[in-house]
C-alpha positions as a printed Julia matrix, in Angstrom:
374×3 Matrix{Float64}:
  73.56  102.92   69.83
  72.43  105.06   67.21
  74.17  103.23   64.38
  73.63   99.46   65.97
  77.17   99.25   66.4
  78.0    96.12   68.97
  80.44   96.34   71.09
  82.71   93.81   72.94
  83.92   95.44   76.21
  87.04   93.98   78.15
  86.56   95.42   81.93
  88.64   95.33   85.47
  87.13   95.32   88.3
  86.28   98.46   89.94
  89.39   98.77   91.99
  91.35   99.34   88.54
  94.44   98.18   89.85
  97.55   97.3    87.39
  96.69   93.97   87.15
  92.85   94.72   86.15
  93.65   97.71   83.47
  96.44   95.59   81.61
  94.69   92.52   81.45
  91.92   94.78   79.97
  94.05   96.39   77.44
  96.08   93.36   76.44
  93.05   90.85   76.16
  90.78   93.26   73.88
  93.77   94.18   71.95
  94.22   90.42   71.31
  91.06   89.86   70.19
  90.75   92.74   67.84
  93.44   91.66   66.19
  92.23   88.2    65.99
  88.92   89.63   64.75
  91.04   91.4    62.04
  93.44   88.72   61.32
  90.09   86.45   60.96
  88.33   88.89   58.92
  91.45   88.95   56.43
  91.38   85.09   56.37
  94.59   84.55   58.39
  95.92   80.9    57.2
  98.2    80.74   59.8
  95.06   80.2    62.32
  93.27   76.91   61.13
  89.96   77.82   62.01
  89.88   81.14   62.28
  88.87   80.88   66.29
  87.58   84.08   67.48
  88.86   83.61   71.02
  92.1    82.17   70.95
  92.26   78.34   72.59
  88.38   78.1    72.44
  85.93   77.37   69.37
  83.36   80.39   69.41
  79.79   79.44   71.12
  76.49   81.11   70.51
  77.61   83.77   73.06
  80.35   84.78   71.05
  79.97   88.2    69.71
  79.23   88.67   66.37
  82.74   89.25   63.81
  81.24   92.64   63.27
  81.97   93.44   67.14
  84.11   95.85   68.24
  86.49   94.93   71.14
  86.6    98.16   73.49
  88.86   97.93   77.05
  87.32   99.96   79.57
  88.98  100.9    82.63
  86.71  100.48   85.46
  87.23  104.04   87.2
  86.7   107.62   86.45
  89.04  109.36   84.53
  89.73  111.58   87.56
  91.35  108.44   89.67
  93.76  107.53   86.9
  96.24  109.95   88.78
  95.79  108.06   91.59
  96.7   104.18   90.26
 100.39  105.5    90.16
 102.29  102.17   89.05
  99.44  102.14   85.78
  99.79  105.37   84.72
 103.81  104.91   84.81
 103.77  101.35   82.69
 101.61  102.99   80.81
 103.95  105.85   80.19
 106.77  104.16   79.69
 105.3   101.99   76.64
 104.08  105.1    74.98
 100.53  104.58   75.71
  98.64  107.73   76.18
  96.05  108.27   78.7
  94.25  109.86   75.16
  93.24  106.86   74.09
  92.02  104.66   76.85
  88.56  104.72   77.6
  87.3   105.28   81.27
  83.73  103.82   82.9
  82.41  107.34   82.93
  83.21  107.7    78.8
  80.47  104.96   77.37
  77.31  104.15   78.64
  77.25  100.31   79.15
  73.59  100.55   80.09
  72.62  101.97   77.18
  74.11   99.71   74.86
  73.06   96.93   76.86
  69.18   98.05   76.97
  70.4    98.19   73.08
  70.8    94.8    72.56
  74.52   95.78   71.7
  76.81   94.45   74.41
  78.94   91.74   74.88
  80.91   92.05   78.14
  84.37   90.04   79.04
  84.85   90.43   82.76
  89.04   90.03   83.79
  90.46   90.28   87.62
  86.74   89.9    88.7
  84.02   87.6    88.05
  81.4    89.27   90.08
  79.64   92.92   89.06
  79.01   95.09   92.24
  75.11   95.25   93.26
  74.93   98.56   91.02
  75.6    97.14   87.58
  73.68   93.71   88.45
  71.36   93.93   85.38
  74.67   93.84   83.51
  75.24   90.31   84.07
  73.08   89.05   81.15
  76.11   90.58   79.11
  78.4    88.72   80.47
  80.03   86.13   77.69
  83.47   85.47   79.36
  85.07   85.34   82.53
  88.76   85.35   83.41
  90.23   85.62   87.03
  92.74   84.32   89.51
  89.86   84.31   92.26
  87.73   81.64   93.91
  84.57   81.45   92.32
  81.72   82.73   94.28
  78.79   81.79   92.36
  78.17   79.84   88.91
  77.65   81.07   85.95
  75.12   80.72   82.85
  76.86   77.41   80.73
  77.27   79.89   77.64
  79.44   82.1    80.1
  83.05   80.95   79.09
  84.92   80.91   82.48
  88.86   80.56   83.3
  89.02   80.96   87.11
  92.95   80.05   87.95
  94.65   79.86   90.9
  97.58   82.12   89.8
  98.96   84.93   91.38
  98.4    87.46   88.57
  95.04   87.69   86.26
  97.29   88.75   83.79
  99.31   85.18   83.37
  95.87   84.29   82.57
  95.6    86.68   79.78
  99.42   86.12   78.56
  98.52   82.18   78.45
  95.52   82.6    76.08
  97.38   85.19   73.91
 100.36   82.59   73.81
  97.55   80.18   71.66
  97.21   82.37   69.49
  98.16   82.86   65.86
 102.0    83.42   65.41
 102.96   87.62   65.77
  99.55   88.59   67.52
 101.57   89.36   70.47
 103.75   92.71   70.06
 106.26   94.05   72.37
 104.09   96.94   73.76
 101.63   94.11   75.16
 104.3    91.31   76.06
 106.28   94.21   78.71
 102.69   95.22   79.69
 102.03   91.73   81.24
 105.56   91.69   81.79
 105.63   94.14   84.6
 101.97   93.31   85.61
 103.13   89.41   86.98
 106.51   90.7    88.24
 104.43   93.65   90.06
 101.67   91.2    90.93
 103.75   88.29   92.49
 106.6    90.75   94.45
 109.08   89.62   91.53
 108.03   85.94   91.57
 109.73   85.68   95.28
 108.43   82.92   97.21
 108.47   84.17  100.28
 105.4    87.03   99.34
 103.59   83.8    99.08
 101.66   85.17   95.49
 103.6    83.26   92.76
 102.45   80.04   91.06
 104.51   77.87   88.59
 102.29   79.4    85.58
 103.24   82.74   86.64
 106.9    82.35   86.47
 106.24   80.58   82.73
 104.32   83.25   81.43
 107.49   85.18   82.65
 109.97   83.26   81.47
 107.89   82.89   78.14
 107.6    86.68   77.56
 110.92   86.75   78.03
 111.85   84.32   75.88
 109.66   85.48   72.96
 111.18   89.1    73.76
 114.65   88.97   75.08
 114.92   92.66   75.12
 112.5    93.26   77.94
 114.4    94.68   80.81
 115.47   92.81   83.68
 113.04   91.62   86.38
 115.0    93.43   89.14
 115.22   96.58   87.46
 111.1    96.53   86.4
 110.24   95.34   89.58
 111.79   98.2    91.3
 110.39  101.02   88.71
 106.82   99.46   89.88
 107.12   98.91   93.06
 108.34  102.52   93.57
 105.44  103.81   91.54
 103.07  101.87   93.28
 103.85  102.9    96.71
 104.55  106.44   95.65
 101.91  108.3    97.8
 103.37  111.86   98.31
 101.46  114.59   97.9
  98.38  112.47   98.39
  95.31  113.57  100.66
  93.93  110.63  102.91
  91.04  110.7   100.76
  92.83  110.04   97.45
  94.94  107.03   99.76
  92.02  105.3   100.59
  90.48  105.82   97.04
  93.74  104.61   95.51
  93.28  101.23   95.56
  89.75  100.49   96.71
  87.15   97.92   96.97
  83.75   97.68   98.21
  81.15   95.11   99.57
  77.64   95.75  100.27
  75.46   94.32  103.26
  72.18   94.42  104.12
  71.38   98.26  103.82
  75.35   98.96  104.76
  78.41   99.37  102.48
  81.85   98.42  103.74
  84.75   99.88  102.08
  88.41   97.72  102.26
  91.11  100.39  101.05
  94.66   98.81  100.29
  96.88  101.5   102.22
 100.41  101.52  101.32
 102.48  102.89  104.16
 102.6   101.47  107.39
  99.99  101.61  110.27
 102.02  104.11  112.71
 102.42  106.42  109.68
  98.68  106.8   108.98
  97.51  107.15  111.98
  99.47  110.16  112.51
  98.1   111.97  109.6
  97.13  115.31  110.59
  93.22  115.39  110.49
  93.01  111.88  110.0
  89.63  110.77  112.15
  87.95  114.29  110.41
  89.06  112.45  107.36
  87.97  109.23  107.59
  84.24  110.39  108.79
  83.99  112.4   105.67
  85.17  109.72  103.23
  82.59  107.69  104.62
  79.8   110.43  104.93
  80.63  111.55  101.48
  80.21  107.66   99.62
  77.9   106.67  102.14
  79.86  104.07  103.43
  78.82  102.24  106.96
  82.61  101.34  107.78
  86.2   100.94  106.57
  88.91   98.21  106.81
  92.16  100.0   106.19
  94.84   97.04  104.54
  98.48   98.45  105.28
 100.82   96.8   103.33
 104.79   97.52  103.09
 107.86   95.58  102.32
 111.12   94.53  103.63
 114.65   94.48  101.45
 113.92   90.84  100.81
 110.63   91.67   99.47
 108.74   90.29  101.91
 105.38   92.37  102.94
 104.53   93.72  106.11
 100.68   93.9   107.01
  98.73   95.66  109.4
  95.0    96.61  109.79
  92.53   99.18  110.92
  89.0    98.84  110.97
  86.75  102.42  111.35
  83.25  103.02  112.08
  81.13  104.83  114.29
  78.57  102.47  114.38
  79.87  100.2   117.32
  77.58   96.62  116.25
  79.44   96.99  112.32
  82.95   97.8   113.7
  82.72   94.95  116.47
  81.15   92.3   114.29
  84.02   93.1   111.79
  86.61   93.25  114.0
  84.98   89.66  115.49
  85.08   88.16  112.34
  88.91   89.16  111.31
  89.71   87.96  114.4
  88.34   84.33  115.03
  88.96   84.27  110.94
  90.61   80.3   109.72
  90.18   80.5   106.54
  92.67   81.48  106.39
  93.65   82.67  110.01
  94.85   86.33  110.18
  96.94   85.75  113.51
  96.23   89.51  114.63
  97.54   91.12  117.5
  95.55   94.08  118.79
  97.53   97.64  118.88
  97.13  100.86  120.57
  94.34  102.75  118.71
  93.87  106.83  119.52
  90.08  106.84  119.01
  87.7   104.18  120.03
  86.02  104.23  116.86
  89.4   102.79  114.89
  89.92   98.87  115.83
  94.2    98.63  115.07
  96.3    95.11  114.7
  99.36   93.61  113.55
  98.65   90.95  111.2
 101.07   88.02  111.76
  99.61   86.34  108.3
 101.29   88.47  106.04
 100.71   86.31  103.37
  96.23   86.65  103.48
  96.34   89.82  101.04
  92.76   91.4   100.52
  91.7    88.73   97.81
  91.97   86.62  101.21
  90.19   88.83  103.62
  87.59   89.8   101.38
  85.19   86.5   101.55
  86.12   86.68  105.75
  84.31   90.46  105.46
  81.31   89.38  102.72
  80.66   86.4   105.25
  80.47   88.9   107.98
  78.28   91.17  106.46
């Protein structure tokens, strides 16, 4: 701010997951190095386009911008998105040099005049960074939309089981050698992780995900096999020794806010019998809610098969009866799509348990079902 410095910043959503932090670090990388290639009068780009397949519009930040990827979380979670922190590792990227929500002061540089804001794997702030929105230039995710945007706001909303095929397709129009190794097994691993190794039967996968696969693969033949980085993820992922239930349900979280009431939808990866045996558990779950101020919880248990097909089950917590049974309710009677849950045997009559039989409505399904709700 002090030296009038814009910055470009390439965020996740708030959840951080894999998919959100790579397709943060691979699509500002990208366009740095189109700014720089640009800058340096690249010939092999006719045009010199600033964002890859699209000429740039008044929105556009200026060439003098530059592109920062911020990880939507605290530095303190990092530790906690387990499969990240291990790509991460394993293509020599330190946790030194990525920058964390808590490390730059969007609202400051936006009150500046100095921000330009990409949002990837989301295309919706959370109520607290609403003023933020004016930033917003560019929008890329594999979700529904759930409102329009501004006609300057450049928007790729895909149906695509990975927000980070999205990324790999607008890095593949770009100029020749932009795309390094580092970056290609970074989106690599995210679409394998993403789409349960492009198997079918997880019901995530999309034709464009197995070609920005195949094309990574193609353009990099040394990547390793899709069995053995599917594997190294998937173990990493769902890797949750040594955590407390509150770092579980931070791990992978999301949250939607009602009138006057927040509802947080944790992604919980060991199955339902398993957690509800934690020692301390209900103690737990009051606090976490207490703490964050939280009205209620919907607990997402997800685990998988040899075959790679997933396993779901559900919990829903609160000790405000009307919020737990209007939630509960609404999974229920849910068609779009229908959950096909089958109540279980709860110990406490504040936590709502079922079976889902649709194991293939993941949380970017139930989500919408629990905003409607609220």
């Amino acid at each position: 701010v002090r030296h009038h410095q814009e910055i470009h910043v390439v965020m996740g959503n708030e959840a951080c997951d894999l998919d959100s932090a790579a397709s943060a670090l691979a699509l500002a990388y990208f366009l740095a190095k189109v700014r720089l290639a640009r800058w340096l009068g690249d010939k092999r780009w006719p045009g010199g386009c600033l964002t890859g397949c699209h000429p740039p519009s008044q929105t556009s930040p200026a060439p003098k911008a530059a592109f920062i990827p911020v990880l939507n979380i605290p530095r303190a979670d990092f530790a906690l998105r387990t499969e990240t922190t291990f790509l991460l590792r394993e293509q020599g990227i330190p946790a030194a040099s990525l920058i964390f929500r808590d490390e730059i002061d969007l609202w400051g540089l936006h009150r500046a005049g100095l921000l330009s804001l990409t949002l990837v794997d989301h295309h919706v702030l959370p109520g607290a960074d609403a003023a933020l929105e004016e930033a917003v230039v560019e929008v890329l995710d594999h979700r529904p939309l759930e409102r329009d945007r501004a006609p300057a706001c450049q928007v790729t909303a895909e149906p695509v089981g990975s927000c980070a095929t999205l990324v790999t397709e607008r890095i593949a129009q770009g100029p020749p050698g932009v795309l390094d190794r580092p970056t290609a097994a970074l989106l690599h691993g995210t679409i394998l992780l993403d789409c349960v190794n492009l198997s079918p039967a997880a019901g995530k996968v999309t034709p464009r995900d197995v070609a920005s696969v195949s094309l990574l693969e193609a353009r990099f033949p040394e990547l390793p096999a899709r069995n053995a980085v599917f594997e190294a993820l998937q173990a990493a992922k769902f890797d949750v020794s040594g955590l407390t239930t509150e770092q579980m349900l931070r791990k992978d979280l999301k949250v939607l806010s009602g009138d006057e009431l927040l509802l947080a939808i944790s992604a919980i990866y060991v199955d339902l019998e398993t957690f509800l045996r934690r020692p301390g558990l209900l103690q737990d779950l009051d606090a976490f809610c207490q703490a964050r101020g939280y009205t209620g919880l919907v607990a997402m248990m997800i685990s998988f098969n040899e075959r790679n097909e997933p396993s779901r089950q559900l919990a829903v917590y609160s000790r405000h009866e009307t919020l737990r049974s209007t939630v509960c309710q609404a999974l229920e009677e849910a068609t779009a799509p229908s959950l096909h849950l089958q109540p279980l045997p709860s110990p406490w009559s504040c936590v709502g348990a079922y079976a889902q039989g649709n194991a293939l409505a993941s949380r970017k399904k139930v989500l919408p079902i629990l905003r409607a709700a609220l």
